[in-house]
C-alpha positions as CSV (number, residue, x, y, z in Angstrom):
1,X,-66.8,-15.7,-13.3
2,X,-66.6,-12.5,-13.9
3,X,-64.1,-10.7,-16.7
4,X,-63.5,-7.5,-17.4
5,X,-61.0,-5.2,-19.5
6,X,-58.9,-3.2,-17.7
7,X,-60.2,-0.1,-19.2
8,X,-62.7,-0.8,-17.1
9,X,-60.6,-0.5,-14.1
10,X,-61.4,3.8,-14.4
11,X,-65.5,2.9,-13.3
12,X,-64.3,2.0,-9.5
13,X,-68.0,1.8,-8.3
14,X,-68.6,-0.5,-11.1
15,X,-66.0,-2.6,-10.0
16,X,-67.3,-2.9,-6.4
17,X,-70.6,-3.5,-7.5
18,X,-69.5,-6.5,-9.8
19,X,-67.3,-8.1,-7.0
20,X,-69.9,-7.5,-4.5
21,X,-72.6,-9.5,-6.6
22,X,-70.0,-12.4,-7.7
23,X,-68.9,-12.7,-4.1
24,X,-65.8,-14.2,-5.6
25,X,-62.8,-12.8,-7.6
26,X,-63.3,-10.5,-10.9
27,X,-60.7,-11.7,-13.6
28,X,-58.7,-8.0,-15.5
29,X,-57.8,-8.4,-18.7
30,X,-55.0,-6.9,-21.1
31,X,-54.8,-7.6,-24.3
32,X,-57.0,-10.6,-23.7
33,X,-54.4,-11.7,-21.3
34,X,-55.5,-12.4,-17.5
35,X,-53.9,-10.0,-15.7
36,X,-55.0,-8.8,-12.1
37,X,-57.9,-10.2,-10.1
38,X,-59.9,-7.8,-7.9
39,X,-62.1,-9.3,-5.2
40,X,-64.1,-8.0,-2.1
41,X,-62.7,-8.1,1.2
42,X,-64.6,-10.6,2.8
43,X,-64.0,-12.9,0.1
44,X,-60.3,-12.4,0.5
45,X,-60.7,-13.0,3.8
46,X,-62.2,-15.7,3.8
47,X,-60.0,-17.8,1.1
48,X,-57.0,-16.7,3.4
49,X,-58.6,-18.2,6.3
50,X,-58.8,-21.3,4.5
51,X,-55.5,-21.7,3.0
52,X,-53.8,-21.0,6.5
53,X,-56.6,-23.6,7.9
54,X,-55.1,-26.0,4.8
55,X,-51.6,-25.4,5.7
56,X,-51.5,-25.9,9.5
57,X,-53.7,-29.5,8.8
58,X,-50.5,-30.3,5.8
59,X,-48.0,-29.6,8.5
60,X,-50.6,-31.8,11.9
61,X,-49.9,-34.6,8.8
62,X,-46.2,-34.1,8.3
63,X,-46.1,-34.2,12.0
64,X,-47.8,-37.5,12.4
65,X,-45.9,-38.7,8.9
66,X,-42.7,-37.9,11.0
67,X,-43.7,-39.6,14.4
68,X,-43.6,-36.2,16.2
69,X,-46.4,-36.8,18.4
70,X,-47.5,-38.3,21.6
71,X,-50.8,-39.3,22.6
72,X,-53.7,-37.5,24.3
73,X,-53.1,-39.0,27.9
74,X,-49.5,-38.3,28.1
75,X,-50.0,-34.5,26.9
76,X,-52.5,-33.5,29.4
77,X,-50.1,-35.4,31.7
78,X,-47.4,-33.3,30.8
79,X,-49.8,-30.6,31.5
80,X,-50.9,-31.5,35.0
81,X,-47.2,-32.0,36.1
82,X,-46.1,-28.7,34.3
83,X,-48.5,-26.6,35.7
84,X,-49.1,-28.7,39.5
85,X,-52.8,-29.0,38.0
């Protein structure tokens, strides 16, 4: 984990390097208080990926918790008659 004062926010190459080797979010400091976080792209990317990926399984679960489902047969019955497949 990387930390850095944000004085050292003014060395923007610096910045990208750091992010680019931790491949994971730099921590900014003020007055030795947490602050911002700067992190590469493709790391953002990819945790967003996985917390829309986490919340669409936490609302399949409520779904199931809440009986709004049917089974596999009758939706690809459903299908067949909706479409004249």
């Amino acid at each position: 984990m990387q930390i850095i004062p944000m004085r050292d926010l003014k060395n923007t190459v610096e910045i990208e390097r750091r992010c680019a080797e931790e491949n994971g979010p730099v921590y900014v400091t003020k007055n030795g208080y947490g602050r911002l976080v700067v992190m590469d792209i493709d790391y953002y990317e990819r945790t967003m990926r996985k917390m829309y990926e986490a919340q669409a399984l936490l609302e399949g679960l409520a779904d199931v918790k809440a009986g709004r489902m049917i089974d596999g047969d009758a939706a690809i019955d459903g299908v067949r008659e909706k479409y004249g497949i």
